[in-house]
C-alpha positions as CSV (number, residue, x, y, z in Angstrom):
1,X,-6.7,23.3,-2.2
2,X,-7.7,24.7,-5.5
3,X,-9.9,22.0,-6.9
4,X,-10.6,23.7,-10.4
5,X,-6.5,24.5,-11.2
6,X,-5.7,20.9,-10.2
7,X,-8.0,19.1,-12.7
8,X,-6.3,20.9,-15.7
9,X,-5.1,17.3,-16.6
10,X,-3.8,16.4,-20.7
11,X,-3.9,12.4,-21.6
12,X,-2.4,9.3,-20.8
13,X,-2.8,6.0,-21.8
14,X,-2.6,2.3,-20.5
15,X,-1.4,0.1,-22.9
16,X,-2.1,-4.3,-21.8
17,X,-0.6,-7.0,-23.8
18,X,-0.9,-10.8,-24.7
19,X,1.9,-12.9,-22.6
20,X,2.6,-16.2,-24.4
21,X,-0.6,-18.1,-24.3
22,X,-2.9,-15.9,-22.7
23,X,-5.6,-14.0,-24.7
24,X,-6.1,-10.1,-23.8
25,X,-10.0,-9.1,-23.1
26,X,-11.0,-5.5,-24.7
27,X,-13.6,-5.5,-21.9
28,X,-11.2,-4.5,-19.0
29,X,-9.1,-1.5,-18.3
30,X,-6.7,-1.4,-15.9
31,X,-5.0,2.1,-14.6
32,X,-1.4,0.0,-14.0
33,X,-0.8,-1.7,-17.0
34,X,2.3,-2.8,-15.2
35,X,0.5,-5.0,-13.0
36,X,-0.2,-7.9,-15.1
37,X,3.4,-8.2,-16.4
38,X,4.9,-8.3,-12.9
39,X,3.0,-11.0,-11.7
40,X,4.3,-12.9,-14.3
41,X,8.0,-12.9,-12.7
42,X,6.5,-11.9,-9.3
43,X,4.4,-13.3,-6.1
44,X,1.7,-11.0,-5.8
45,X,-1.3,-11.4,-2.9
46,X,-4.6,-9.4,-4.2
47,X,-7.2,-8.1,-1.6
48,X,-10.7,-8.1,-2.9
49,X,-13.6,-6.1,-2.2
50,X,-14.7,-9.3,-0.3
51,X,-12.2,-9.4,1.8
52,X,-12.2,-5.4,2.7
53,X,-15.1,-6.2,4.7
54,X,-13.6,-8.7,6.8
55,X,-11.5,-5.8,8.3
56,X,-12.8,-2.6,7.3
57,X,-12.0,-0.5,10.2
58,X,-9.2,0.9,7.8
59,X,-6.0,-0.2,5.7
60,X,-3.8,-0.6,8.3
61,X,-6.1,-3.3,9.9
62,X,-6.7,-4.6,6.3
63,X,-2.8,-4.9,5.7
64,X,-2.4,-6.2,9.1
65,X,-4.4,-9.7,8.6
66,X,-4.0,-9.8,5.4
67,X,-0.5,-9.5,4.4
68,X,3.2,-9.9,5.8
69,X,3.8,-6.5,6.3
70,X,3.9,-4.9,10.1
71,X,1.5,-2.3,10.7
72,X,3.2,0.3,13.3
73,X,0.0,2.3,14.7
74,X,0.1,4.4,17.0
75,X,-3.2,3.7,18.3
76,X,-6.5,2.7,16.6
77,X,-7.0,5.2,13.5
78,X,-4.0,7.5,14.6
79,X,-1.0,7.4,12.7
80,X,0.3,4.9,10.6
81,X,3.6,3.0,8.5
82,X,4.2,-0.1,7.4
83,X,6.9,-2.3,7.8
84,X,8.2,-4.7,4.9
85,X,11.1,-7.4,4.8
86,X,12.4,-5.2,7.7
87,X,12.7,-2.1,6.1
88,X,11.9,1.5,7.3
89,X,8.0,3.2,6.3
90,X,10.1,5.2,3.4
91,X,11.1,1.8,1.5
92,X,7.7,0.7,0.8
93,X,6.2,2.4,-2.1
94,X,2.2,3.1,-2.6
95,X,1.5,3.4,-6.0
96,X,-2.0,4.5,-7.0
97,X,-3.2,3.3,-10.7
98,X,0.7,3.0,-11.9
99,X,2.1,6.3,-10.1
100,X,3.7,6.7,-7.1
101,X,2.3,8.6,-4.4
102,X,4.7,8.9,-1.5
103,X,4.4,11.8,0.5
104,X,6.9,14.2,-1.5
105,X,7.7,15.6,2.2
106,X,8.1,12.4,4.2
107,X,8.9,10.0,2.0
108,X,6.1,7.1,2.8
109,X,2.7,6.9,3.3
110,X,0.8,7.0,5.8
111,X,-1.3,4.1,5.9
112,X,-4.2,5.7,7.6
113,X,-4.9,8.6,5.8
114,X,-5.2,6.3,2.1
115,X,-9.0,5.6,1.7
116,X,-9.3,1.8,2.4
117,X,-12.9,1.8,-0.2
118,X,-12.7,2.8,-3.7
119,X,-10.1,0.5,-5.1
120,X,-11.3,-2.4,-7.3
121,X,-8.4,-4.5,-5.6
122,X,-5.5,-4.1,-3.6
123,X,-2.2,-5.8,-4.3
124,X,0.8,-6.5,-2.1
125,X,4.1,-7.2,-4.1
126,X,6.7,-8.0,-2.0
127,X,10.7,-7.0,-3.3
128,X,12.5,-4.4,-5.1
129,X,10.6,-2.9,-7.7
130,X,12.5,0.8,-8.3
131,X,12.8,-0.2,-12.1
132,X,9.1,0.3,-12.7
133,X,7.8,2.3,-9.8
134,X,10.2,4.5,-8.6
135,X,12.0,5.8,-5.2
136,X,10.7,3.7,-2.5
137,X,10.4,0.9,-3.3
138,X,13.0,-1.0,-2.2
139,X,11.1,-3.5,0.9
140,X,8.1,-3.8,-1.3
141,X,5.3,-1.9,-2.6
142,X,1.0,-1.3,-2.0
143,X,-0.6,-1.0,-5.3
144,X,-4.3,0.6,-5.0
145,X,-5.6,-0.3,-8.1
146,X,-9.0,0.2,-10.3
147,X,-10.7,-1.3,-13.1
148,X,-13.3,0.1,-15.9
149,X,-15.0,-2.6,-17.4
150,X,-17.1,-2.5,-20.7
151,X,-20.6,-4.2,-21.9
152,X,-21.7,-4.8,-18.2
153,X,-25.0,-1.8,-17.6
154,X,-25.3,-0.9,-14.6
155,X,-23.9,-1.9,-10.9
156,X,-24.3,-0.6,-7.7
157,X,-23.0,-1.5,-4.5
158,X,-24.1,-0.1,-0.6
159,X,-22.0,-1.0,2.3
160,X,-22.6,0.5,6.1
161,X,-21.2,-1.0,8.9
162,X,-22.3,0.6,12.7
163,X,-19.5,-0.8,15.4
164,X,-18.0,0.0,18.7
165,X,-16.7,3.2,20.3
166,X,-19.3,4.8,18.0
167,X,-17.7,4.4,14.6
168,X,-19.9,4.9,11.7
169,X,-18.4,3.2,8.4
170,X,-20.4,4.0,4.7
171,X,-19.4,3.0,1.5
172,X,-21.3,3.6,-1.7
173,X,-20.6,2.5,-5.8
174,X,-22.8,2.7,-8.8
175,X,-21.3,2.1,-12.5
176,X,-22.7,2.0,-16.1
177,X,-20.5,0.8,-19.2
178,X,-21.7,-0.7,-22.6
179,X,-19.2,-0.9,-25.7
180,X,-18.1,2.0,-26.1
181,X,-18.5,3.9,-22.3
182,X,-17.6,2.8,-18.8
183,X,-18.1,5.1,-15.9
184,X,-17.8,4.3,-12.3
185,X,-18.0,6.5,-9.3
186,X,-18.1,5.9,-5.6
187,X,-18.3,7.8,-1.9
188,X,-17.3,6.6,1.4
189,X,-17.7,8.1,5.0
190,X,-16.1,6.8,8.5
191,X,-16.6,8.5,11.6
192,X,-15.6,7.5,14.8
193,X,-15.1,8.7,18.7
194,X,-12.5,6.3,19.1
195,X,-12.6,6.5,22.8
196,X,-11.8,2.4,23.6
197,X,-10.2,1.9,27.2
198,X,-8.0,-0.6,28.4
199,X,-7.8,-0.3,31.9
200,X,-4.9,-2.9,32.3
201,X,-2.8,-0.6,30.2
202,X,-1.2,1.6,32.5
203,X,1.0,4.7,31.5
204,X,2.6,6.3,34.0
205,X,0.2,5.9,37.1
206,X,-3.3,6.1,34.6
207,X,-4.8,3.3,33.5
208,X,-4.7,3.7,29.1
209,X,-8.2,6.1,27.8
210,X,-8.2,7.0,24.0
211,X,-8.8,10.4,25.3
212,X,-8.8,12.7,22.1
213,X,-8.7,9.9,19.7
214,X,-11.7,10.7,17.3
215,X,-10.9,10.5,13.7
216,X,-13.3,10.8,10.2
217,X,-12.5,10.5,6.5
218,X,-14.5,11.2,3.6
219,X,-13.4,10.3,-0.2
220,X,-14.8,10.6,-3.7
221,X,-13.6,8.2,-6.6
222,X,-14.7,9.0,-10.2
223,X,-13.7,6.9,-13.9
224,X,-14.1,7.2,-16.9
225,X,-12.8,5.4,-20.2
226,X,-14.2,5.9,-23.9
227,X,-13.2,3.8,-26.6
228,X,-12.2,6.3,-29.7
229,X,-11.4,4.0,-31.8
230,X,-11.2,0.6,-31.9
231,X,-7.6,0.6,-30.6
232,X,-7.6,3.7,-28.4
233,X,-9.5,4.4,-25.4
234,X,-8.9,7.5,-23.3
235,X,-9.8,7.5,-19.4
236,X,-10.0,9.5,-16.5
237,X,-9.8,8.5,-12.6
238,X,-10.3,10.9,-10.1
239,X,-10.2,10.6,-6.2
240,X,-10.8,13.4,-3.5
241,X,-9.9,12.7,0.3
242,X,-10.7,14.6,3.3
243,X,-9.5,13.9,6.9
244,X,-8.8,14.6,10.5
245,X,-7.2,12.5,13.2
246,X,-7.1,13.3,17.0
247,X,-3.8,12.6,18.5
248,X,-4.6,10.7,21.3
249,X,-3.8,12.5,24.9
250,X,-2.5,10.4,28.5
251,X,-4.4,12.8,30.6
252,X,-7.8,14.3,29.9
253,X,-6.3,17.6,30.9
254,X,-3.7,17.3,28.4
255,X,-3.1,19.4,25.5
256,X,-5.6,18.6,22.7
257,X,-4.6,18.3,19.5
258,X,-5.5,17.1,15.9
259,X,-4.3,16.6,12.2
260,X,-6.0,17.6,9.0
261,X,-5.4,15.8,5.5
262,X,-6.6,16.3,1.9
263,X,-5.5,14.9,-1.0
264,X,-6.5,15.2,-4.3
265,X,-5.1,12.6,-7.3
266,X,-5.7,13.0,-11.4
267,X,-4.9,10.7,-14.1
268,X,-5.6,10.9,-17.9
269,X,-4.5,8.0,-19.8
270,X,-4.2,7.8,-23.5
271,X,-4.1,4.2,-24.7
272,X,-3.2,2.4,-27.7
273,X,-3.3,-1.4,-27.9
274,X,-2.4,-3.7,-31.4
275,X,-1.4,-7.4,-31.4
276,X,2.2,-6.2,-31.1
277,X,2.1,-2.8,-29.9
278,X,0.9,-0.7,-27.2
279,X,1.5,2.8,-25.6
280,X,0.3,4.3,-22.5
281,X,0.5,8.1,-22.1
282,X,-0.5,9.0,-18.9
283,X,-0.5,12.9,-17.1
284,X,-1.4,13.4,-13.4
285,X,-1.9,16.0,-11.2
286,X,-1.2,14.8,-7.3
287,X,-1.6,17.5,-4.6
288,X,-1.2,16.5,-1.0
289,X,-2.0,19.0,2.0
290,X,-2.2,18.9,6.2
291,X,-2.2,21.2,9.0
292,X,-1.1,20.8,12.3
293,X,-3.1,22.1,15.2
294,X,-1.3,22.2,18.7
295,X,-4.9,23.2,20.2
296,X,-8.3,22.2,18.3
297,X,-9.8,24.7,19.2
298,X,-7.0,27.8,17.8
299,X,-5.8,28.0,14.3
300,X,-3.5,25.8,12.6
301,X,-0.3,26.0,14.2
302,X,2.1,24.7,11.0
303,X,1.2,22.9,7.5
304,X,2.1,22.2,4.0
305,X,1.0,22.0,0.5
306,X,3.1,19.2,-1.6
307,X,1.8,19.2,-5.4
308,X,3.1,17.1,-8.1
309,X,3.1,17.2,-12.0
310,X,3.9,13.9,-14.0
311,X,4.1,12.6,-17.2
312,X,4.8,9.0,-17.9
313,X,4.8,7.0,-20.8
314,X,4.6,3.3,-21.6
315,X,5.5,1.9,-24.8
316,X,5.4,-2.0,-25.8
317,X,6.1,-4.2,-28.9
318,X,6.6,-7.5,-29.5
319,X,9.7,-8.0,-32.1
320,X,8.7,-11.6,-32.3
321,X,6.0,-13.7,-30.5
322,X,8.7,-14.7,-27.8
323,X,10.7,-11.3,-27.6
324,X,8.7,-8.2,-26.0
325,X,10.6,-4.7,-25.5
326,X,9.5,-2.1,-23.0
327,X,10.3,1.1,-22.8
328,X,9.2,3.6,-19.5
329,X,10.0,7.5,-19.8
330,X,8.5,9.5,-16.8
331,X,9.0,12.9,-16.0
332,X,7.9,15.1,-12.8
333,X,7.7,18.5,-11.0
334,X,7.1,18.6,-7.4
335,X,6.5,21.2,-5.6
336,X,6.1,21.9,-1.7
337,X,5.4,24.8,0.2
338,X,5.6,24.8,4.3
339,X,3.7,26.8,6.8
340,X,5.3,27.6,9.9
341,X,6.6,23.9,9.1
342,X,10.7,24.5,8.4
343,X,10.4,24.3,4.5
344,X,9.5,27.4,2.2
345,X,8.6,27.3,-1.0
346,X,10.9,24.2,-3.3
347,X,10.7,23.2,-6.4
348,X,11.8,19.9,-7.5
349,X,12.4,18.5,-11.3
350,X,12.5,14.6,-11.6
351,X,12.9,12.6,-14.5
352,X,13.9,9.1,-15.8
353,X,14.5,6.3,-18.3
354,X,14.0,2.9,-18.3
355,X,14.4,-0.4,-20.5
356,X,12.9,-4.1,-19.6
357,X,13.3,-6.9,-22.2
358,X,11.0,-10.2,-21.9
359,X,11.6,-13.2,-23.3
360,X,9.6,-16.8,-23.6
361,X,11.8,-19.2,-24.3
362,X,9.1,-21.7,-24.4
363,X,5.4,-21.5,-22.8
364,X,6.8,-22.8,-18.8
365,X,10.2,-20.2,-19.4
366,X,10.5,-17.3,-19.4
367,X,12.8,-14.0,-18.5
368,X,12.9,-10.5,-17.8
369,X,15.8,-7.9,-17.6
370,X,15.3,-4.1,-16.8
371,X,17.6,-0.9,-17.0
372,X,16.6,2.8,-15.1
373,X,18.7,5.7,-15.0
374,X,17.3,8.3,-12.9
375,X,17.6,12.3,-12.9
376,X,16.4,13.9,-9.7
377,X,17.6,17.9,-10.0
378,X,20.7,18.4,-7.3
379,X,20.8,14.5,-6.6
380,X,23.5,12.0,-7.9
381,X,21.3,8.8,-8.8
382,X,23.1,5.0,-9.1
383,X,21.6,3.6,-12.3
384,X,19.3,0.5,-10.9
385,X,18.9,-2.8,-12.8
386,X,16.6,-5.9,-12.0
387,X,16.6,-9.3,-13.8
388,X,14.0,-12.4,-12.9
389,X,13.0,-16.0,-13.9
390,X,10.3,-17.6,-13.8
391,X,10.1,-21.6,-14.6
392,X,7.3,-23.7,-14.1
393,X,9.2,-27.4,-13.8
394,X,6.6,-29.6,-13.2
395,X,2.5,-29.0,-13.2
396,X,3.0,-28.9,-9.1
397,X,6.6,-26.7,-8.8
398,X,7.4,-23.5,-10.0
399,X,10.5,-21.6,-9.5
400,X,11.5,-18.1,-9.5
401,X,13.9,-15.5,-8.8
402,X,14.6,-12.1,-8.7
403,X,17.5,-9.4,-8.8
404,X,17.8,-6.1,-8.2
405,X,19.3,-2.8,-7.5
406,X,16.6,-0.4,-5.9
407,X,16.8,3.1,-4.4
408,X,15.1,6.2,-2.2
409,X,16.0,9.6,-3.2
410,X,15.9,12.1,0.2
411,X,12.3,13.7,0.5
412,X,11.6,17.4,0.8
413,X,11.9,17.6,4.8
414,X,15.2,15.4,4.5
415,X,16.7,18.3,2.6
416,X,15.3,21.2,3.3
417,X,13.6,21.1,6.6
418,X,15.3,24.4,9.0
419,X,16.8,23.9,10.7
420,X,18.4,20.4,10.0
421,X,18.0,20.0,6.7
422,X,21.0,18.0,4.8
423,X,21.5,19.0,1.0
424,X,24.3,17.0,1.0
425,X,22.4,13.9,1.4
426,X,22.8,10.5,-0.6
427,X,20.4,8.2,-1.9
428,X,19.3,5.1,0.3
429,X,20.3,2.1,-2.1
430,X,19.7,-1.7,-2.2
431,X,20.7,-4.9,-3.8
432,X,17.9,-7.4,-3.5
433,X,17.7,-10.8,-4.3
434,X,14.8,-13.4,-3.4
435,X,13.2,-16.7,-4.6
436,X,10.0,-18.1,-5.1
437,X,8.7,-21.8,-5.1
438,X,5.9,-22.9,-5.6
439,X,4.2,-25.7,-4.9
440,X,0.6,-27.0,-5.6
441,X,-0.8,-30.5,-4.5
442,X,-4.8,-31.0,-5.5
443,X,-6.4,-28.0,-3.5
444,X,-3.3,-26.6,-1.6
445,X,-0.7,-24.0,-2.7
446,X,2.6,-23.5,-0.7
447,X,4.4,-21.0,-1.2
448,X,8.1,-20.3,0.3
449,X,10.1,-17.2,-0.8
450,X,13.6,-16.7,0.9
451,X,15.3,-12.7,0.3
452,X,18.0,-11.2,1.4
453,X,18.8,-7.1,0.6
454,X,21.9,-5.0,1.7
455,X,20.5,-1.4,2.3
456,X,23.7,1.4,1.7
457,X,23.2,4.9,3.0
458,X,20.4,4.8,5.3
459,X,18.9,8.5,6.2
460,X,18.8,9.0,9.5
461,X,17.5,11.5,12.1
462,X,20.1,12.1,14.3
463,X,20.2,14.7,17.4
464,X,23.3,17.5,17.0
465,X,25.3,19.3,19.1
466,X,23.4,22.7,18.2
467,X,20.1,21.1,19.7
468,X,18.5,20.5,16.7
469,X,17.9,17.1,15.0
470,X,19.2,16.7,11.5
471,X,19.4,13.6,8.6
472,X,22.7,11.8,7.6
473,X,23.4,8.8,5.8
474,X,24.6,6.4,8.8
475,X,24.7,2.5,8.5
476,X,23.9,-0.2,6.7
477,X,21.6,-2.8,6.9
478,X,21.4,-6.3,6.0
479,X,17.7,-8.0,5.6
480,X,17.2,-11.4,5.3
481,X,14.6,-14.2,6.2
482,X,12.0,-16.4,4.7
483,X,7.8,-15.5,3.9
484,X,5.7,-18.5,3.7
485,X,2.2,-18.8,2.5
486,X,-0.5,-21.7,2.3
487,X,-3.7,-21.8,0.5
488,X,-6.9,-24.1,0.3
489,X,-10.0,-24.1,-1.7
490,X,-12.6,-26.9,-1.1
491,X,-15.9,-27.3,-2.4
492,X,-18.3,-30.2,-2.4
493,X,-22.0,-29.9,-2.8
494,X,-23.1,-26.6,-0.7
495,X,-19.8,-26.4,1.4
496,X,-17.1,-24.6,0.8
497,X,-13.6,-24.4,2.8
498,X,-11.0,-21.9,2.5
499,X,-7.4,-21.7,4.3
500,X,-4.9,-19.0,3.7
501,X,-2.1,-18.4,6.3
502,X,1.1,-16.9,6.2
503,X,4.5,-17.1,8.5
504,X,7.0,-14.4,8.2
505,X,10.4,-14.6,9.8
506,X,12.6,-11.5,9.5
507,X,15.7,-10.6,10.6
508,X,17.0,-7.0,9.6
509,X,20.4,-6.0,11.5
510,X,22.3,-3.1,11.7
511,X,25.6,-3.9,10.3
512,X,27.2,-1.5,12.4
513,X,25.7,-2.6,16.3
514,X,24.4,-6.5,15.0
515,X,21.5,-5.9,16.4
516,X,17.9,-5.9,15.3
517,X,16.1,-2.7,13.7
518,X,13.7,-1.3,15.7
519,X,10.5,-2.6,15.2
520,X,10.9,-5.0,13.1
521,X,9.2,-8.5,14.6
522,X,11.5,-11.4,13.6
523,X,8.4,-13.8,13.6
524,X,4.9,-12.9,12.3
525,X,2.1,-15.4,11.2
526,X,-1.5,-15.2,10.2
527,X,-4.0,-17.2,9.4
528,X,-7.6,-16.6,7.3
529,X,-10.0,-19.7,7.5
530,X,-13.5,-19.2,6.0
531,X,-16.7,-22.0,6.0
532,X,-19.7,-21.6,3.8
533,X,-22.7,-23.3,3.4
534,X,-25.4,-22.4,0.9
535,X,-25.8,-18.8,1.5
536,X,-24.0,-18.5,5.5
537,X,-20.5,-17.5,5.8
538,X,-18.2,-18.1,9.3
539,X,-14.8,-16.8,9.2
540,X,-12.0,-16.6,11.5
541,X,-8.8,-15.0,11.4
542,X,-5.9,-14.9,13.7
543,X,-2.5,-12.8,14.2
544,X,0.5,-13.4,16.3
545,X,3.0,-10.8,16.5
546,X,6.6,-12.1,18.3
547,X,8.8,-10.0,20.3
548,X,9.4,-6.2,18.9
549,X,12.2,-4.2,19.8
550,X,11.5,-0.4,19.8
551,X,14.8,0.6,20.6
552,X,18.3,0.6,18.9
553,X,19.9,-1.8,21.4
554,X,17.4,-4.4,21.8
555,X,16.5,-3.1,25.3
556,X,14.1,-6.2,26.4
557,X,12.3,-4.0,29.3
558,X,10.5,-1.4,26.1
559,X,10.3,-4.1,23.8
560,X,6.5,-5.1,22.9
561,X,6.0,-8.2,24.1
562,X,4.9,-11.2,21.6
563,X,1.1,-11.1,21.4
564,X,-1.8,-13.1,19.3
565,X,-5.3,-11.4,18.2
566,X,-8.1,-13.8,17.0
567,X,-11.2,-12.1,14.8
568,X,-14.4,-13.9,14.0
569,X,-17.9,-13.3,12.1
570,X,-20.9,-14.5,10.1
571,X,-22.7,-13.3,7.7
572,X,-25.8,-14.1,5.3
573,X,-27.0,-13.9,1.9
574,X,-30.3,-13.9,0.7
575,X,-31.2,-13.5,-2.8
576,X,-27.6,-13.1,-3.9
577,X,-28.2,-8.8,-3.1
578,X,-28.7,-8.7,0.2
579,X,-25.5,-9.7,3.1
580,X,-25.9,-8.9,6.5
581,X,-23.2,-9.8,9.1
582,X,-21.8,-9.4,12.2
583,X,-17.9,-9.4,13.0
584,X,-16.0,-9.6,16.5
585,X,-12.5,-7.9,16.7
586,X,-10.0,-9.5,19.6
587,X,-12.3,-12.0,20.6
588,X,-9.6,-13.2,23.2
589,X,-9.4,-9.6,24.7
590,X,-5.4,-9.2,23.9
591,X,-3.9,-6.6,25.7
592,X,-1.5,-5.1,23.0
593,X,0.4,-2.8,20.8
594,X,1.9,-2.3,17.6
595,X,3.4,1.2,19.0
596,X,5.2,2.3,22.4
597,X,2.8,3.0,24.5
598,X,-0.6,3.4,22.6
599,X,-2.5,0.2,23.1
600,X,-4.9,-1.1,20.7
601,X,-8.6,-1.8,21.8
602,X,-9.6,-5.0,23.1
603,X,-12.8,-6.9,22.1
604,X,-15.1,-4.9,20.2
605,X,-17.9,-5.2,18.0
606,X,-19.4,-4.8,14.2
607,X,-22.5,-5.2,12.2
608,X,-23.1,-4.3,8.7
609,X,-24.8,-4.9,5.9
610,X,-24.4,-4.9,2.3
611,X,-26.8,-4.7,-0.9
612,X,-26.0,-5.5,-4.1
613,X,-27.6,-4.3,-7.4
């Protein structure tokens, strides 16, 4: 990867406005200056730095516990895609500071090769949201967010974390702003063998060994915003990610074999903010690359290079205090280039427009209605629309709802993979519609949010009569069910209680059969509870998964049977800068899986420890 080329990077802005009553601070930037307008029509669920360390083995254990999405992981650390409202890995969108990052080549993300550290929060917005974010994001999408902040000196942060089957987990931020400069920059490291058992596991005649299943990743996050003028501020953020994963072997005479990952992502953003007008110019430079190796010890045995120019702008203006206007231009180059992989060297030019109108009818009212017409080279694109409410009745009931046409454009291997590859491929499409209520009684929150989508032209990989497997555009699928979430906060004197739990119940059918998606669990719930007292913390958290199909047919004998986890830990704080704790993973030593065949370990072990200063 050519580090020096791929920093060549222009400007861009963020641009953050006042909503109704709420006054703007000039002491925060935030990358997606979408962010704070969605959650004004949508449910969002933000993941703290506090909360990463409650399950820091990675993001798909974060997004597992903490979220309604299903985490399919094909072993501890190994590959992994999520799951949302039903939907396939390519319908949930990962946008990184405002710009989509989806693998250009696959379509999704894969959970386990994002960096869970470096991100100032994480936020999980569930629904269609092509309007503003683009292809993908159609089930939901994964926002990996960070902040500069201004007049605050300097910060610094240490996390390491020593656990089971020798993993080794380091994380590492220091920042320094005053009024006019805010620079932040932070390291992590994880390492681990990764060799769990679980002997009750049996594949074929052998009971389950993670044989082969060592993994590390390394990343680098850098910021930087400077305030030009009193209404302009230009900033940088920077992050560098190196990895490896082990695919995990039956037999420890088996064929050995691994996966290599780095990524590399550059945004400039240009800002300009006034009481009634702002723009955000942003230019980024994405470039993702891997290499397959079908022995660890030869040379790579196929890869790729994906890289991806974009320019986006942001414009806002308020033509009255109750009337706001927004305007989104974006326009990209991707590029891929295959090794020994089924794709030469593409080019791809994507561009697009889009229009949202907000209006507050009165402080407790308010609307929003959005237009995007999208021009991906060779592709014919449906123009997408959304439209939402939001009406807070009474102090203790709001209501909301949402509709909207969303979409997926076919990724590079979709089209051009050889052989197989369809050019003749439509988009995946969607028409969503959900609702929110919510209601709030003293200390507790409830939340209930019925959806339903109809999914047109799903891509799928079909075997063909020439041997080969190749893409088409098959069923359709119909999504529909109910997410559910509670929250408590207590205090009184030097306890503190807090409850947040979540049910899921999903049902996505193929229109064609009736019958289920593969996995796709109809009932998922979790639970977070936490006690505190003074400066000790006790936490528990639990997870039950029901039954998941991972066939077409619903074929009961493969099917992953219902299972529930249960997590625990304590830690201390002394001096407010100093946190030691201790954390136990499957306390109830669960045999189970989220994947066919590759188990999940079963109880295991943590301590870490955490300075603040």
């Amino acid at each position: 990867m050519d580090i020096k080329r791929s920093l060549l990077l222009l400007c861009s802005s963020y641009g953050s406005f006042l909503f109704g009553q709420e006054k703007a601070l000039d002491t925060i930037y935030i990358f997606d200056s979408q962010m704070s307008k969605v959650k004004l029509f949508h449910p969002v669920r933000t993941i703290t730095q506090k909360d990463i360390e409650k399950n820091s083995t990675n993001l798909s254990e974060l997004l597992r516990y903490q979220s309604s999405i299903y985490i399919k992981e094909n072993g501890r650390g190994a590959v992994s895609s999520p799951s949302f409202r039903g939907t396939t890995a390519q319908q949930t969108a990962f946008v990184w500071n405002g710009i989509n990052i989806n693998s250009s080549f696959l379509g999704q993300g894969d959970v386990n090769n994002i960096p869970l550290f470096g991100y100032d929060q994480i936020d999980v917005k569930a629904g269609g949201g092509s309007v503003v974010y683009g292809s993908g994001a159609i089930g939901g999408s994964i926002h990996l967010n960070n902040v500069l902040d201004f007049n605050r000196g300097f910060k610094g942060s240490v996390f390491s974390e020593v656990a089971s089957f020798d993993t080794y987990n380091n994380f590492a931020q220091a920042s320094f702003s005053n009024e006019k400069l805010s620079v932040k920059v932070s390291g992590s490291y994880l390492t681990s063998k990764n060799d769990y058992k679980v002997p009750e596991f049996v594949v074929g005649t052998t009971p389950f060994d993670n044989i082969n299943g060592r993994y590390y990743n390394t990343s680098v996050n850098f910021g930087v915003s400077y305030k030009i003028a009193d209404h302009q501020t230009i900033s940088w953020q920077n992050q560098i990610f190196d990895a490896s994963q082990h695919y995990p072997i039956f037999e420890d005479n088996g064929n050995r074999t691994k996966y290599n990952a780095q990524t590399l992502r550059s945004l400039i953003a240009w800002d300009v903010q006034k009481s009634t007008l702002s723009n955000s110019l942003k230019v980024a430079y994405t470039e993702d690359n891997f290499q397959y190796f079908s022995d660890i010890n030869q040379p790579k045995a196929s890869g790729a290079e994906g890289k991806n120019y974009i320019f986006k702008n942001d414009f806002n203006y308020f033509i009255t205090p109750k009337i706001n206007i927004n305007a989104i231009g974006e326009f990209q180059v991707n590029k891929g280039e295959g090794y020994k992989s089924g794709i030469g060297s593409i080019s791809r030019n994507v561009g697009s427009l889009a229009g949202l109108i907000r209006y507050f009818a009165t402080k407790d009212l308010r609307f929003e209605a959005g237009i995007k017409k999208d021009f991906v080279e060779d592709i014919s694109s449906p123009l997408l629309y959304s439209f939402s409410g939001k009406w807070n009745a009474t102090p203790w009931y709001h209501a909301g709802i949402n509709f909207s046409r969303n979409f997926r454009f076919p990724s590079f291997n979709d089209l051009y993979w050889q052989p197989g590859g369809n050019l003749d491929l439509l988009p995946e499409t969607s028409t969503n519609i959900d609702m929110n209520h919510e209601f709030s009684m003293g200390d507790f929150k409830i939340t209930l949010s019925p959806y339903y989508m109809d999914i047109k032209n799903l891509i799928s990989w079909l075997p063909t009569s020439f041997g080969y497997w190749a893409p088409v555009n098959t069923y359709r699928v119909q999504s529909y069910g109910l997410e559910s979430q509670i929250t408590w906060n207590k205090t009184f004197g030097k306890h503190s209680l807090k409850l947040d739990a979540g049910y899921t119940y999903t049902k996505s059918i193929n229109k064609e059969t009736q019958m289920q998606m593969m996995y796709v669990p109809t009932h998922k719930a979790v639970g977070n509870i936490e006690y505190g007292y003074s400066f000790l913390k006790l936490y528990a958290q639990g997870l039950f998964n029901g039954l998941t199909y991972t066939s077409s047919n619903e074929q009961r004998s493969t099917a992953i049977d219902p299972y529930f986890t249960l997590n625990t830990g304590i830690s201390a704080t002394v001096f407010k800068k100093y946190t030691v704790g201790f954390k136990v993973n499957n306390l109830t030593n669960e045999v189970y899986q989220t994947v066919s065949l590759y188990p999940m370990p079963k109880r295991n072990y943590s301590v870490y420890a955490t300075i603040n200063f």
